[in-house]
C-alpha positions as a LaTeX table, in Angstrom:
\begin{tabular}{lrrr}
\hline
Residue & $x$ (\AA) & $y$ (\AA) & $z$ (\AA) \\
\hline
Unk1 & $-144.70$ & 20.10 & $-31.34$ \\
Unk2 & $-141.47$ & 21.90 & $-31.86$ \\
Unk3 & $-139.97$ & 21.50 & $-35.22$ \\
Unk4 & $-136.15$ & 20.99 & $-35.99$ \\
Unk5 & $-134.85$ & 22.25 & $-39.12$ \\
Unk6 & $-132.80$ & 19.64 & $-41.05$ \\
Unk7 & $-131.31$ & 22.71 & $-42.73$ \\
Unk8 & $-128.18$ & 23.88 & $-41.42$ \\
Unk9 & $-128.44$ & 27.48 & $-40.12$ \\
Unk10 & $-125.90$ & 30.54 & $-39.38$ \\
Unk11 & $-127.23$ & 31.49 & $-36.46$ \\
Unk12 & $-126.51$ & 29.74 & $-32.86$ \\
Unk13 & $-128.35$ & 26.93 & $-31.93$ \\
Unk14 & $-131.20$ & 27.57 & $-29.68$ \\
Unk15 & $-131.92$ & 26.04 & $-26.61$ \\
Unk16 & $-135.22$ & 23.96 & $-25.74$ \\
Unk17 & $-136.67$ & 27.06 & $-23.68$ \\
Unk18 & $-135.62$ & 29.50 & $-26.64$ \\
Unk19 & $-137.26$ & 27.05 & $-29.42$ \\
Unk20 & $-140.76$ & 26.88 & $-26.68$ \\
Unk21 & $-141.02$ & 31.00 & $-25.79$ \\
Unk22 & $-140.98$ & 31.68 & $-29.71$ \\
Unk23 & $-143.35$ & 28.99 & $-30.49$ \\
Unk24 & $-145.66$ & 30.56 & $-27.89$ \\
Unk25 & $-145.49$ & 34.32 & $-29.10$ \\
Unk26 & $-145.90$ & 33.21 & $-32.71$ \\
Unk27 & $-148.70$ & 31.37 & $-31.68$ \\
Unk28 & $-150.64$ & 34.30 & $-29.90$ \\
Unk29 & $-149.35$ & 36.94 & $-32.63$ \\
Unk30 & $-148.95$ & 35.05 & $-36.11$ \\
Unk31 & $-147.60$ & 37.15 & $-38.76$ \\
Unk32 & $-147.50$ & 40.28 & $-36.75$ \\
Unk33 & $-144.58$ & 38.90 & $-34.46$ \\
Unk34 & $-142.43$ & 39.60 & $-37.66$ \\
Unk35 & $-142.05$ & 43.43 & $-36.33$ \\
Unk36 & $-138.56$ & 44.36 & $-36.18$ \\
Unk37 & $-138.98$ & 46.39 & $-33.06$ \\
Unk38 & $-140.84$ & 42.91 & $-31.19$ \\
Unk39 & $-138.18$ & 40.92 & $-32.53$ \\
Unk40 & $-135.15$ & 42.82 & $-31.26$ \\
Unk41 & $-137.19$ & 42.88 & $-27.84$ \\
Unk42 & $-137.70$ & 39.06 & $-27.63$ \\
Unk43 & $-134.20$ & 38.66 & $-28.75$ \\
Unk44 & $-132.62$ & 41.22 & $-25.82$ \\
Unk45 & $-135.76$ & 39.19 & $-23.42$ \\
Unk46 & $-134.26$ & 35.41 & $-24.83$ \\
Unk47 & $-130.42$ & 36.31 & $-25.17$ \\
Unk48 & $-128.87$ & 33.94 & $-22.76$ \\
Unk49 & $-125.43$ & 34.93 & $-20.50$ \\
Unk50 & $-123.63$ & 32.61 & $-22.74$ \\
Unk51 & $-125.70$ & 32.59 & $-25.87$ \\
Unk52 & $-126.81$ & 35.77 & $-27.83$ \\
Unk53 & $-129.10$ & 35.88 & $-30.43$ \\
Unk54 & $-130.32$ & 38.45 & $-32.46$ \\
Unk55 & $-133.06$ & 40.11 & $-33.99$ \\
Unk56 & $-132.66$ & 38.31 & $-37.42$ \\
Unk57 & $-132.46$ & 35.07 & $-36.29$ \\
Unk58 & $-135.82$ & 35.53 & $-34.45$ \\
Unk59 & $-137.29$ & 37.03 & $-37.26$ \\
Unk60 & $-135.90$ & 34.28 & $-39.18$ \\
Unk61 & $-137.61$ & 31.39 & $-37.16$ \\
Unk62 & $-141.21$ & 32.94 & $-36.99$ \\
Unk63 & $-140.71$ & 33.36 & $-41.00$ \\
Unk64 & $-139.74$ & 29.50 & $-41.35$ \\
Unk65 & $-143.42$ & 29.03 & $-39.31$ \\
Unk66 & $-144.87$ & 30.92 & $-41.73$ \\
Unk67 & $-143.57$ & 29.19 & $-44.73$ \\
Unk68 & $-144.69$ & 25.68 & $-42.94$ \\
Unk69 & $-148.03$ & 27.28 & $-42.34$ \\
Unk70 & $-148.38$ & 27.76 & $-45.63$ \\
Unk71 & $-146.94$ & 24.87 & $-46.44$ \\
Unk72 & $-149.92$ & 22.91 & $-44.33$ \\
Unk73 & $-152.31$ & 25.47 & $-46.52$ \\
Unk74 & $-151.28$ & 24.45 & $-49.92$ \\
Unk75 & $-151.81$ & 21.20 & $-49.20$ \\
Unk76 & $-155.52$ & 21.89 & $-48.44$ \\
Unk77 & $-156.41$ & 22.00 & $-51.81$ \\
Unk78 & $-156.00$ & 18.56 & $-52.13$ \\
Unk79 & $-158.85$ & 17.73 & $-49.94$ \\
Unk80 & $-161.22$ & 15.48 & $-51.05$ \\
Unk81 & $-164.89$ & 16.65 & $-50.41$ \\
Unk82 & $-166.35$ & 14.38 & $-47.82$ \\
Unk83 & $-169.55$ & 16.89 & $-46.74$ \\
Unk84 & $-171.79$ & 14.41 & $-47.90$ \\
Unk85 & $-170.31$ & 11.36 & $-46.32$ \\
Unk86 & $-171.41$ & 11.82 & $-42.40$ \\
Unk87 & $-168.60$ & 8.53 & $-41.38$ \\
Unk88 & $-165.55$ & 10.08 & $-42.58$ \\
Unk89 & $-166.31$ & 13.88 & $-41.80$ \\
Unk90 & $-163.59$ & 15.31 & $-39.45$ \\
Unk91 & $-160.82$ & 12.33 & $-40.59$ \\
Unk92 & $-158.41$ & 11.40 & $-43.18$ \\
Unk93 & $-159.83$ & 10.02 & $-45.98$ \\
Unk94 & $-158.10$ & 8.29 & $-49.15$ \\
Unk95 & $-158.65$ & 8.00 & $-52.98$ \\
Unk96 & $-157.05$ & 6.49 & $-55.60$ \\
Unk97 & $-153.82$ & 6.00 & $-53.17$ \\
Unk98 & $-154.08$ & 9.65 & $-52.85$ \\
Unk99 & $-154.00$ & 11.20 & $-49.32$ \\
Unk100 & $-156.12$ & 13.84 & $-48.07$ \\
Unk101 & $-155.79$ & 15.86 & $-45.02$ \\
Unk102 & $-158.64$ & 16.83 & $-42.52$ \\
Unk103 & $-157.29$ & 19.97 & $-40.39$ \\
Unk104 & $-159.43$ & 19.01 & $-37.83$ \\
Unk105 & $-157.40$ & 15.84 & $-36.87$ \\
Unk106 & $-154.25$ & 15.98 & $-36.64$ \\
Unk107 & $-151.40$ & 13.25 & $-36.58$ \\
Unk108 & $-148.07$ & 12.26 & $-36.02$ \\
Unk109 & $-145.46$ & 9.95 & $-37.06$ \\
Unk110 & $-142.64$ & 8.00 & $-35.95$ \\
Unk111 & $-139.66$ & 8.28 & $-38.02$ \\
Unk112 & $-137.72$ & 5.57 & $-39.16$ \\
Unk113 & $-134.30$ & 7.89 & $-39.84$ \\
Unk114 & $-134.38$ & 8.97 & $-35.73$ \\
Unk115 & $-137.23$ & 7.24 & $-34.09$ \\
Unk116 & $-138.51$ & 10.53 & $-32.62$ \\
Unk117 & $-142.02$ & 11.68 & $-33.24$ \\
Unk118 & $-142.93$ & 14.99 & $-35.82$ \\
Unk119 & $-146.28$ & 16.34 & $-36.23$ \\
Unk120 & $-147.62$ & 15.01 & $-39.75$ \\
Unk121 & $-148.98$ & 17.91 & $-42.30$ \\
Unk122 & $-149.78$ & 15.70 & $-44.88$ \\
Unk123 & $-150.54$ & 11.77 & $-45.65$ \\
Unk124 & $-149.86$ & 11.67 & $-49.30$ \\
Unk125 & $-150.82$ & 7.97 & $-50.23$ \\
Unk126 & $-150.76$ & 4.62 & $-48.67$ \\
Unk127 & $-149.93$ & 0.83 & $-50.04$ \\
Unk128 & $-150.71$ & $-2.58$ & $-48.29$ \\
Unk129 & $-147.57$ & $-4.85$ & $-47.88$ \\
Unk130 & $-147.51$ & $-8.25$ & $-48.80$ \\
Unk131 & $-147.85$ & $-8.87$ & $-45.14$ \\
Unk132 & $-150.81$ & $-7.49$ & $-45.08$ \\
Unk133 & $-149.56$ & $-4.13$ & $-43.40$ \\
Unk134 & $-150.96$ & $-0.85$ & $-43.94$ \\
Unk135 & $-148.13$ & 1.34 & $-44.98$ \\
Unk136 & $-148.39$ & 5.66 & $-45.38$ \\
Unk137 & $-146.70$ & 8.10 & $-47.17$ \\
Unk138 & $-146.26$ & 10.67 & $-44.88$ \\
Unk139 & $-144.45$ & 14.87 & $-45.17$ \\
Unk140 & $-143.31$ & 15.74 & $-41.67$ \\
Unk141 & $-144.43$ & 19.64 & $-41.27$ \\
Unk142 & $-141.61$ & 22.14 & $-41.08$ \\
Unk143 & $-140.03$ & 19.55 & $-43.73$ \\
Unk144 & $-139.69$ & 18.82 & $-47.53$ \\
Unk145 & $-140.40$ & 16.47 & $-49.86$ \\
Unk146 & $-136.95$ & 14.86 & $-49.50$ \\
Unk147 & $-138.11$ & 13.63 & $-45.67$ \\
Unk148 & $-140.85$ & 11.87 & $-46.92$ \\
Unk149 & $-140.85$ & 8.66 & $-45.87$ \\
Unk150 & $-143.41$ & 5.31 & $-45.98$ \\
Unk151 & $-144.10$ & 4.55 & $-42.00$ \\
Unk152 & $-146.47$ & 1.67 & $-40.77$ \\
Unk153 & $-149.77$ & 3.07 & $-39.79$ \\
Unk154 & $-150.20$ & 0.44 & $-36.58$ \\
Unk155 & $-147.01$ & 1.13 & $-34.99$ \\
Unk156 & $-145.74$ & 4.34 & $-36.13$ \\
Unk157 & $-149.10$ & 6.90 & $-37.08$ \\
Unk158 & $-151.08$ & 8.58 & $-33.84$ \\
Unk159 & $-153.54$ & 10.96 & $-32.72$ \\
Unk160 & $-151.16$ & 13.90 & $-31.97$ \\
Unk161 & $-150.03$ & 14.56 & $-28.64$ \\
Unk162 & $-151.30$ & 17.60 & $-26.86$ \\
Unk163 & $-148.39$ & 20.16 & $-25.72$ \\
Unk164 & $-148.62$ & 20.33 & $-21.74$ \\
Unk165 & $-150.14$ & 23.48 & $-20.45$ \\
Unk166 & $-149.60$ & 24.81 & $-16.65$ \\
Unk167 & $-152.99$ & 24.44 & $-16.01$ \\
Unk168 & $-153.86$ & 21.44 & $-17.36$ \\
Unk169 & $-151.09$ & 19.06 & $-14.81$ \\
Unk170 & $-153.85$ & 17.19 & $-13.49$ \\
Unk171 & $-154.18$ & 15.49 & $-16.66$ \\
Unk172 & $-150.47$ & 13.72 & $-16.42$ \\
Unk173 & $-150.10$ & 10.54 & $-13.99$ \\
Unk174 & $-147.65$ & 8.29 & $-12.74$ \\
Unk175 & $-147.46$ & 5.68 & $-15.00$ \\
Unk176 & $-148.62$ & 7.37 & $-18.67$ \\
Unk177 & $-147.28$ & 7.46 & $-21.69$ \\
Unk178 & $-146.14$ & 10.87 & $-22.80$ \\
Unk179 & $-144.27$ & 12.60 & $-25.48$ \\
Unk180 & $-141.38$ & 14.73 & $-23.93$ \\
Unk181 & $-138.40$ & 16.39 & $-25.69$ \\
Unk182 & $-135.39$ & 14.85 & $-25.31$ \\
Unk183 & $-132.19$ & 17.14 & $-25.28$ \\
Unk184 & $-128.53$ & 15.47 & $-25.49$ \\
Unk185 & $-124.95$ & 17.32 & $-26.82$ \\
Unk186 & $-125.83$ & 15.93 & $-30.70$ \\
Unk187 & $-129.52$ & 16.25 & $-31.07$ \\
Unk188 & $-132.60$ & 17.03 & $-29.62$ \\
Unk189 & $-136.06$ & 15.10 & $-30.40$ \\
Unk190 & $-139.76$ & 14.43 & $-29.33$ \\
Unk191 & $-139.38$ & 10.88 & $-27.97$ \\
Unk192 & $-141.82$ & 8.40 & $-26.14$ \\
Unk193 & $-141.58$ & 8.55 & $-22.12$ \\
Unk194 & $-143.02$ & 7.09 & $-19.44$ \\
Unk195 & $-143.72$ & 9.23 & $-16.24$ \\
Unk196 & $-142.01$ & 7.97 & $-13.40$ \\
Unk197 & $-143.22$ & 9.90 & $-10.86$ \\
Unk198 & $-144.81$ & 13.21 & $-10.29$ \\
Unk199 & $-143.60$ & 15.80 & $-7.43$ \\
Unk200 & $-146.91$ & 18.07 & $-7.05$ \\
Unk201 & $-146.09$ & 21.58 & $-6.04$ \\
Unk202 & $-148.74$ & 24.84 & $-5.62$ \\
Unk203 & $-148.45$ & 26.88 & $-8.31$ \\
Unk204 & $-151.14$ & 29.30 & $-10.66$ \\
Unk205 & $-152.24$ & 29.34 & $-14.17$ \\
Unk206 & $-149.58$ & 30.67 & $-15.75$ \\
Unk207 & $-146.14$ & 28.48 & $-14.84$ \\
Unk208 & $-145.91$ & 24.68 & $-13.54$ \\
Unk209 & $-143.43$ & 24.18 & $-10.80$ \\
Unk210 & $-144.72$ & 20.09 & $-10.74$ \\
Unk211 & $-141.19$ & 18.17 & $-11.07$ \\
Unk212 & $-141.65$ & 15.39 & $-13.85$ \\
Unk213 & $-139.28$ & 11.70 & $-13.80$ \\
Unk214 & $-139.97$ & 10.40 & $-16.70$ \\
Unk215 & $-137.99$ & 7.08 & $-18.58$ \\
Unk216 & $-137.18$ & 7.75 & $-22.13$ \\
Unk217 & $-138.07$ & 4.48 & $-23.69$ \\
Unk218 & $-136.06$ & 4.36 & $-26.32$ \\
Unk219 & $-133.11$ & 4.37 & $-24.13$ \\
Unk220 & $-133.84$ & 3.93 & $-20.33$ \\
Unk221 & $-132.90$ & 6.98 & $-19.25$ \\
Unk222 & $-134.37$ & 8.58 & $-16.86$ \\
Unk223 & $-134.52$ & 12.72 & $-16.16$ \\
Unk224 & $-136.67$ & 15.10 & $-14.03$ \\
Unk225 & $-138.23$ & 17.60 & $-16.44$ \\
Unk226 & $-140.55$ & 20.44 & $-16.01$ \\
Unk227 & $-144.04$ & 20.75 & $-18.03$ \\
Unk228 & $-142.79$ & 22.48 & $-21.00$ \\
Unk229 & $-140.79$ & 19.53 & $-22.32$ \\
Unk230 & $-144.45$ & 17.50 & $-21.93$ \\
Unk231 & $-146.96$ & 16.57 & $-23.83$ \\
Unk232 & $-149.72$ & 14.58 & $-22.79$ \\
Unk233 & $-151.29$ & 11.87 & $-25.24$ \\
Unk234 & $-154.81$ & 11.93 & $-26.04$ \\
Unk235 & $-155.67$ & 8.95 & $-25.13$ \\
Unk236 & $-153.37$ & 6.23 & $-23.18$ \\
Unk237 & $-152.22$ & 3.72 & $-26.01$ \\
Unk238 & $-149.32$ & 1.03 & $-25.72$ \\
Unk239 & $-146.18$ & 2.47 & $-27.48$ \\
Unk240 & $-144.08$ & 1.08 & $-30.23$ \\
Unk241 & $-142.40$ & $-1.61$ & $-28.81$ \\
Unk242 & $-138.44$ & $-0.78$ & $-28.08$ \\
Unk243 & $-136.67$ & $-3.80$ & $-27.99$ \\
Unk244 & $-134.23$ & $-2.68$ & $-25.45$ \\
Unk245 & $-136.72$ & $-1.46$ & $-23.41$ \\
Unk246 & $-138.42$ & $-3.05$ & $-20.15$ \\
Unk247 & $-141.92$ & $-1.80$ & $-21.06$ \\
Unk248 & $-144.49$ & $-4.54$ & $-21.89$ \\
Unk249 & $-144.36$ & $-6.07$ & $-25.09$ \\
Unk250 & $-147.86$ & $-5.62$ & $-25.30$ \\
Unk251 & $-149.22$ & $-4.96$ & $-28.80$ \\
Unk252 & $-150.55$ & $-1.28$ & $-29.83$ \\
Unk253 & $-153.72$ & $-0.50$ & $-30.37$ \\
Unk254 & $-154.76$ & 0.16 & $-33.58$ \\
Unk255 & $-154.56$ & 3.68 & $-34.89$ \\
Unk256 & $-157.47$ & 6.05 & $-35.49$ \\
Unk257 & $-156.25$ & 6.36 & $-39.09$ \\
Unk258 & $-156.02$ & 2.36 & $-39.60$ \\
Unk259 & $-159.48$ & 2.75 & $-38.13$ \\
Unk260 & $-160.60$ & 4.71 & $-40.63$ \\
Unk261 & $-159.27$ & 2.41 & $-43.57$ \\
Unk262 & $-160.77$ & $-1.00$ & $-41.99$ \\
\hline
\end{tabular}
């Protein structure tokens, strides 16, 4: 997922195609898209008619991924060593209401502070309500320690979704659950969706032209999107229940993580 800094910034805002484009180059190139040269090309390439943006700024953003990717390193070391435990290999695992992250599964959560979805780098401990509810501790990556915040492992921690790739359409149907960004005047989030409807169009590897209608759940609307503002979930679960919403109020399924903790 795209991250959005909570940190105000001097530079323009960036649109949802900018944010995408330098998400994929810093993807294939890592720490040598930091090249002044590269980034005063992808600036001229991204520089809209009505929004410029320069070098600096892009440099700017792929060192804020590096500083996350760290970030997500660091808090490695806190793994606990699970080789000789063959049920919890490849999961999160939890000690003395210590968390310890896994790399090879990855989560996400719903906040509570915007009820959009961010990619979890770290579960940092866990307490049972009175209720009987399974409660985490999660850091949001790209984030601080002043976003932490506790979030109910049934309804709000998940496998995480899988960005869209134009390849890979085949794997989105009408009627699934998907994780889309949503893009309005005064913010823009990863929020739940359900496809509508799918217009399939002939296209190659490289760029979708398959028109999306998806319903935002968490407000009913509804908007035609193309496949980079999709990802596809891992496996089709219930959502959180909106209450405003006219999905079913069918329960979730249990989380893999809850899984893991009985």
């Amino acid at each position: 997922m795209v991250e959005l800094s909570l940190i105000d910034s001097p530079f323009p805002k960036l649109s949802t195609d900018q944010m995408l484009e330098l998400e994929r180059i810093y993807n294939d190139m890592g720490e040598n898209a930091f090249d002044q040269n590269l980034c005063q090309e992808i600036a001229a390439t991204l520089s809209a008619a009505n929004t410029s943006i320069s070098w600096e700024q892009v440099q700017q953003w792929f060192q804020n991924k590096l500083h996350e990717s760290q970030d997500r390193a660091a808090s490695l070391n806190q793994l606990v060593d699970i080789s000789d435990t063959p049920s919890l290999r490849s999961s999160t695992v939890l000690q003395g209401n210590r968390g310890a992250v896994v790399s090879d599964l990855a989560f996400e959560a719903r906040s509570t502070k915007d009820l959009a979805w961010h990619d979890v780098s770290m579960l940092l401990n866990y307490r049972v309500l009175s209720t009987g509810e399974l409660e985490a501790r999660v850091r949001y990556a790209g984030f601080g320690k002043g976003e932490d915040e506790w979030v109910n492992v049934k309804y709000g921690v998940r496998d995480r979704s899988i960005p869209l790739e134009p390849s890979e359409c085949h794997k989105v149907k009408d009627g699934d659950l998907v994780l889309c960004f949503l893009e309005r005047d005064d913010y823009a989030l990863y929020c739940d969706a359900r496809v509508l409807s799918i217009q399939r169009k002939q296209h190659d590897e490289t760029d979708c032209k398959c028109i999306y209608t998806v319903r935002f759940l968490h407000d009913n609307s509804e908007e035609a999107i193309h496949w980079k503002r999709v990802c596809y979930r891992p496996t089709q679960e219930e959502s959180v229940v909106y209450h405003n919403s006219p999905e079913p109020t069918i329960e979730p399924s249990m989380s893999a993580i809850e899984n893991l903790w009985g």
